[in-house]
VODOFI-30786 format. One line per field, with one value per residue (C-alpha): chain; residue in one letter; y, z, x; residue number from 1. Coordinates in Angstrom, 1 decimal, always signed. Layout:
BEGIN
kette <- (A; ...)
rest <- (A; ...)
yy <- (Y; ...)
zz <- (Z; ...)
xx <- (X; ...)
nr <- (NUM; ...)
REM end
This chain:
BEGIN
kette <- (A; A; A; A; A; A; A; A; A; A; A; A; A; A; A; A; A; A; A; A; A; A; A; A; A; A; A; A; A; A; A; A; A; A; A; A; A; A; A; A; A; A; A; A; A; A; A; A; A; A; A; A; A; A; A; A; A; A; A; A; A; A; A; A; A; A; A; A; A; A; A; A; A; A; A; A; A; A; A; A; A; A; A; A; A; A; A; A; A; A; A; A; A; A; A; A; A; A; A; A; A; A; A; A; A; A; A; A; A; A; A; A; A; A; A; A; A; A; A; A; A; A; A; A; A; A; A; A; A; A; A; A; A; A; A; A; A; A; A; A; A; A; A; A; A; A; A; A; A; A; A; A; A; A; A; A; A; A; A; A; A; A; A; A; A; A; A; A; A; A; A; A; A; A; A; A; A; A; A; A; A; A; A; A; A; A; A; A; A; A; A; A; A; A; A; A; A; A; A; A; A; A; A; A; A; A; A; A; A; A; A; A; A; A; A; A; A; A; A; A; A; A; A; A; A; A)
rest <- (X; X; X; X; X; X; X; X; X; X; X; X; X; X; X; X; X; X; X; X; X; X; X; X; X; X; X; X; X; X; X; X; X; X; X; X; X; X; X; X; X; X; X; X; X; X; X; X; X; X; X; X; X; X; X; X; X; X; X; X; X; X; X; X; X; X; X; X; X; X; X; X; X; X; X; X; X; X; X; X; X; X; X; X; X; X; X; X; X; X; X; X; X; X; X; X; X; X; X; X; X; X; X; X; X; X; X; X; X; X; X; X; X; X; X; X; X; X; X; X; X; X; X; X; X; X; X; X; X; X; X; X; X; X; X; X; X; X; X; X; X; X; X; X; X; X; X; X; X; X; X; X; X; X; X; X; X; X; X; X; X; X; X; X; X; X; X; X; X; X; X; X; X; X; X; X; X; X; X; X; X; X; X; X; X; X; X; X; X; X; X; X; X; X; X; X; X; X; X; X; X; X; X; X; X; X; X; X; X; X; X; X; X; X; X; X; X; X; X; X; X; X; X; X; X; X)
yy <- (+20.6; +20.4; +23.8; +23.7; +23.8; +22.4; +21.2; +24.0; +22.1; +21.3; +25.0; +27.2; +30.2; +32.0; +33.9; +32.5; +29.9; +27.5; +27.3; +27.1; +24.1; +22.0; +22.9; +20.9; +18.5; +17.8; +15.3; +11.7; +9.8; +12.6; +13.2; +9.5; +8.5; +11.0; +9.8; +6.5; +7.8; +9.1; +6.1; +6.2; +5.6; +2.8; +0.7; +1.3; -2.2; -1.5; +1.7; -0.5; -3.0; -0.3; +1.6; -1.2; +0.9; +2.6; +1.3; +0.9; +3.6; +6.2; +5.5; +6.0; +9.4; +10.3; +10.0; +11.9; +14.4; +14.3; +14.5; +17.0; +19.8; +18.6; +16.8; +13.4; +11.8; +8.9; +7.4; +3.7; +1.7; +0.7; -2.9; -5.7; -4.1; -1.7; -1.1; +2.0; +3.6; +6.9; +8.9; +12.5; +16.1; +18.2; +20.1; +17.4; +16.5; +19.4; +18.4; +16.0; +18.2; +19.4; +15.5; +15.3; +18.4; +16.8; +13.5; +15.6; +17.2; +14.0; +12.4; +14.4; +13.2; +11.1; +9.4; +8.4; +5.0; +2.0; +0.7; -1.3; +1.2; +0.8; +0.8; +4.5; +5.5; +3.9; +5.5; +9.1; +8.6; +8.2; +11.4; +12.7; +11.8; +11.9; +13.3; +15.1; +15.8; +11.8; +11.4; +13.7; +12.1; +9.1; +8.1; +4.7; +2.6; +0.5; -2.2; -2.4; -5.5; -6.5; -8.8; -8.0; -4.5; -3.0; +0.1; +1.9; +4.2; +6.2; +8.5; +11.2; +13.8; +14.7; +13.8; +10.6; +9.4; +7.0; +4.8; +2.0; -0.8; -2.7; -1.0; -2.6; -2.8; -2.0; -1.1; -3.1; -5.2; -5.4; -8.1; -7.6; -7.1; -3.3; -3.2; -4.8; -2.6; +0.7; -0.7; -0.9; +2.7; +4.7; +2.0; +0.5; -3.2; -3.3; -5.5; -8.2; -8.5; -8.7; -10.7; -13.3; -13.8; -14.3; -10.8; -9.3; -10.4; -8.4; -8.6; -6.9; -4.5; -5.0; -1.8; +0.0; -1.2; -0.2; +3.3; +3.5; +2.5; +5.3; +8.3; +8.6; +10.8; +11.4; +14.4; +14.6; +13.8; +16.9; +16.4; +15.4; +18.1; +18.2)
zz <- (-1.9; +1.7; +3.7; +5.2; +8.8; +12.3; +15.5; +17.5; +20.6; +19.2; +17.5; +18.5; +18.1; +16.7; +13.8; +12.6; +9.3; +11.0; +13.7; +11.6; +9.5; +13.1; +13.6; +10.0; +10.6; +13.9; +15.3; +16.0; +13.6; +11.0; +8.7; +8.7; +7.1; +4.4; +4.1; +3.3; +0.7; -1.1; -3.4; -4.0; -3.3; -0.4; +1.2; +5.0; +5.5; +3.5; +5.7; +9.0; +7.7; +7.2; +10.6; +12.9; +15.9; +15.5; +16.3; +13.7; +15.5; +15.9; +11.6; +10.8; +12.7; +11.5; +7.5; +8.3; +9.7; +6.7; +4.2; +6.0; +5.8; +1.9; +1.7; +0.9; -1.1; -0.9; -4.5; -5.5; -7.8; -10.9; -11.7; -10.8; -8.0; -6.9; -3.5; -1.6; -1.5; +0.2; -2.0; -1.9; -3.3; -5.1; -1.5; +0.0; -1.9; -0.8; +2.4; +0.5; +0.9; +4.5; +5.0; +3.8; +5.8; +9.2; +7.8; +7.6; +10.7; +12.6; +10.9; +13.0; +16.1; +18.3; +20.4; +16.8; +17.8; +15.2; +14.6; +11.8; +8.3; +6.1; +2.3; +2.0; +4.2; +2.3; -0.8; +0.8; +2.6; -0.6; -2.4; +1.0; +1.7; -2.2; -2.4; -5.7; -6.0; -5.9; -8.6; -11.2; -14.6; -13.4; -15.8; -15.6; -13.5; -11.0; -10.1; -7.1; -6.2; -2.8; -2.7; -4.8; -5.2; -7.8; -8.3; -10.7; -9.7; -12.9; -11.9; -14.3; -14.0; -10.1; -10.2; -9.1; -9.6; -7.9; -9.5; -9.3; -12.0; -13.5; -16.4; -19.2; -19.2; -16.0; -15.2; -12.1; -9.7; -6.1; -4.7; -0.7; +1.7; +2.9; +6.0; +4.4; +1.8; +4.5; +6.2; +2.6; +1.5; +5.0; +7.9; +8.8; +6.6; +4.1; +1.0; +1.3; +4.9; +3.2; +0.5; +2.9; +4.9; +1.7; +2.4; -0.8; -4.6; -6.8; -10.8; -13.1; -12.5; -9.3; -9.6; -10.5; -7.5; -5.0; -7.0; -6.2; -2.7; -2.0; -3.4; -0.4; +2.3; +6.5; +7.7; +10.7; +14.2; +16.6; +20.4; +22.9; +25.2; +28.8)
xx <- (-23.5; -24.0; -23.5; -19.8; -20.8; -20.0; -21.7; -21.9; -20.9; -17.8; -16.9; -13.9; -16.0; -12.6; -12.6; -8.9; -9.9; -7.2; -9.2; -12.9; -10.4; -10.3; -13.8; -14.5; -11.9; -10.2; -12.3; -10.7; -10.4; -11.8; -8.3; -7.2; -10.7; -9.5; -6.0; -7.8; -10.1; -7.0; -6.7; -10.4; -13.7; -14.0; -16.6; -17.5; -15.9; -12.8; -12.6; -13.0; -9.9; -7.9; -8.8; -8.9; -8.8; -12.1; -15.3; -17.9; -20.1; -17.3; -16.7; -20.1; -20.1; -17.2; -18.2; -21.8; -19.8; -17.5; -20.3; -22.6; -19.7; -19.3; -15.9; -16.9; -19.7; -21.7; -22.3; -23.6; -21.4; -23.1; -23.9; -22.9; -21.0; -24.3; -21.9; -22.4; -18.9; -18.0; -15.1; -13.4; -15.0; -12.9; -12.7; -12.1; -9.2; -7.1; -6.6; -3.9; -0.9; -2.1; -1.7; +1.4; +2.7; +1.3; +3.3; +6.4; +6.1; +4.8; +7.8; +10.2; +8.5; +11.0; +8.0; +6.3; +5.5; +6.0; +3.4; +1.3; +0.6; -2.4; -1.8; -3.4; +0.0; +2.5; +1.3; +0.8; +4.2; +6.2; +4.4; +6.0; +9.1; +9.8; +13.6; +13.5; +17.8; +18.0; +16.0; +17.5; +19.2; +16.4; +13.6; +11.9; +8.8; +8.7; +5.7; +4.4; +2.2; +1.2; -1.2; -4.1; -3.2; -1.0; +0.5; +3.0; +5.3; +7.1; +9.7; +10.3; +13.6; +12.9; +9.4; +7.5; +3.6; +1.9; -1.1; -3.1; -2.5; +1.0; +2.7; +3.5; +7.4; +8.5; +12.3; +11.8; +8.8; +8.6; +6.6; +5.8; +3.3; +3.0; +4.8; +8.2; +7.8; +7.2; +10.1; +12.3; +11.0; +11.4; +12.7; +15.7; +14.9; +18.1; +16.9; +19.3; +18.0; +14.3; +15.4; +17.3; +13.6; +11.7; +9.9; +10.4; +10.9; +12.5; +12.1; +14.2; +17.0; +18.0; +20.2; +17.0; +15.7; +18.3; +17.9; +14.5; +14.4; +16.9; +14.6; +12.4; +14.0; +12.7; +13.0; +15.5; +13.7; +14.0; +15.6; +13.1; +11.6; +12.3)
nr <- (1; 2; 3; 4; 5; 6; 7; 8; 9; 10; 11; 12; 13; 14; 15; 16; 17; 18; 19; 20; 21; 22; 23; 24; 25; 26; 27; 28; 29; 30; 31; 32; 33; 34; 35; 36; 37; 38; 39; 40; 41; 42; 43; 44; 45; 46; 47; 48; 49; 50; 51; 52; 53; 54; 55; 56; 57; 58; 59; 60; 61; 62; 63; 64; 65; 66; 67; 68; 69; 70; 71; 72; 73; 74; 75; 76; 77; 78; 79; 80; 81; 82; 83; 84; 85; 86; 87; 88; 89; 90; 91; 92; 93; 94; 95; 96; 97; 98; 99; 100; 101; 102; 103; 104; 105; 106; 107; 108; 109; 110; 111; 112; 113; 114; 115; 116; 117; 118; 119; 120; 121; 122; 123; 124; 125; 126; 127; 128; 129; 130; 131; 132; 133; 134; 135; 136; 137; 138; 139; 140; 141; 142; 143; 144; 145; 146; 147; 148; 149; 150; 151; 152; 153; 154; 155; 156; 157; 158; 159; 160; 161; 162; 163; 164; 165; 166; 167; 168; 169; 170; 171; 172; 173; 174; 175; 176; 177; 178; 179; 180; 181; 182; 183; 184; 185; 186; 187; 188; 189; 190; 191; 192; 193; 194; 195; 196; 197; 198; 199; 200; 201; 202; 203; 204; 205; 206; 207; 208; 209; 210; 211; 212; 213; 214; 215; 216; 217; 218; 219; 220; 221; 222; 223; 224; 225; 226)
REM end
């Protein structure tokens, strides 16, 4: 592997390993190309979709950064793909719950602005906002498809896991582009509301559904300071 270094220009020079961690990682940019390599090894241009406010320039510097200091890899697909893709080291994937704690703390933000959410967010958000206590006595799946991507969400006695592909016999499917389903999960978008615009189609139980939309729980936004 790489040696885990940083530019010298761009070091703390502080002994404190938080501060060596923002050396690696605290560039622009540098934690929300990891966020989007949590669901798996991506293409530069699936990277660019999903970050459409950097350039391709500042992306490029950003993932040799990222692999010089060892926590992602470049790897080529095999046949008949043969795509270069960039994907997550083991190291690399421990910055997951730091993600998540920045979430929960950014989440309490009351100048968070609202704005458009890749797929990579909505699936880190839930992990986050996950409300264990409404979940207990609560065993079944849920299907999540929005537009060519599916994911299956089992909840499990206070515990939830979130992958890609349709189970078999789901307790209940959600059909919806990400932001109506970011807006169901954590926003203010009732489902009647959604199903009454044609945003959403539900399958299935529809009490399972109301269940599940009402296991994912923000944190209280703080008072603004003066």
């Amino acid at each position: 592997m790489t040696p885990q270094r940083s530019s010298p220009a761009r070091q703390y020079h502080d002994g404190c390993a938080a501060a060596h961690a923002l050396d690696l990682v605290g560039e622009r940019w540098a934690l929300l190309v990891v966020r989007e390599l949590l669901l798996g090894p991506r293409r530069f241009s699936d990277l660019r979709a999903d970050l459409p406010g950097i350039s391709p320039n500042v992306l490029s510097q950003r993932l040799k950064d990222l692999e010089d200091i060892g926590v992602i890899f470049r790897e080529q697909l095999p046949p008949p793909a043969a795509n270069w893709v960039y994907a997550l080291s083991a190291w690399g994937r421990e910055l997951e719950p730091v993600l998540q704690q920045l979430g929960r703390w950014g989440a309490r933000s009351s100048t968070r602005p609202q704005a458009p959410i890749s797929l990579a967010t909505l699936v880190t958000a839930m992990t986050t906002m996950f409300h264990p206590p409404a979940a207990q006595n609560l065993s079944g799946t849920v299907a999540l498809l929005m537009g060519r991507e599916r994911f299956q969400v089992q909840v499990e006695e206070g515990k939830l896991e979130v992958r890609r592909g349709v189970p078999v016999a789901p307790d209940v499917i959600l059909e919806a582009d990400v932001q109506t389903l970011g807006g169901l999960l954590f926003g203010d978008l009732p489902l009647e509301q959604a199903e009454a615009q044609n945003l959403v189609v539900v399958e299935g139980s529809r009490e399972w559904a109301e269940r599940f939309l009402s296991l994912f729980q923000m944190p209280e936004v703080v008072a603004g300071t003066r």
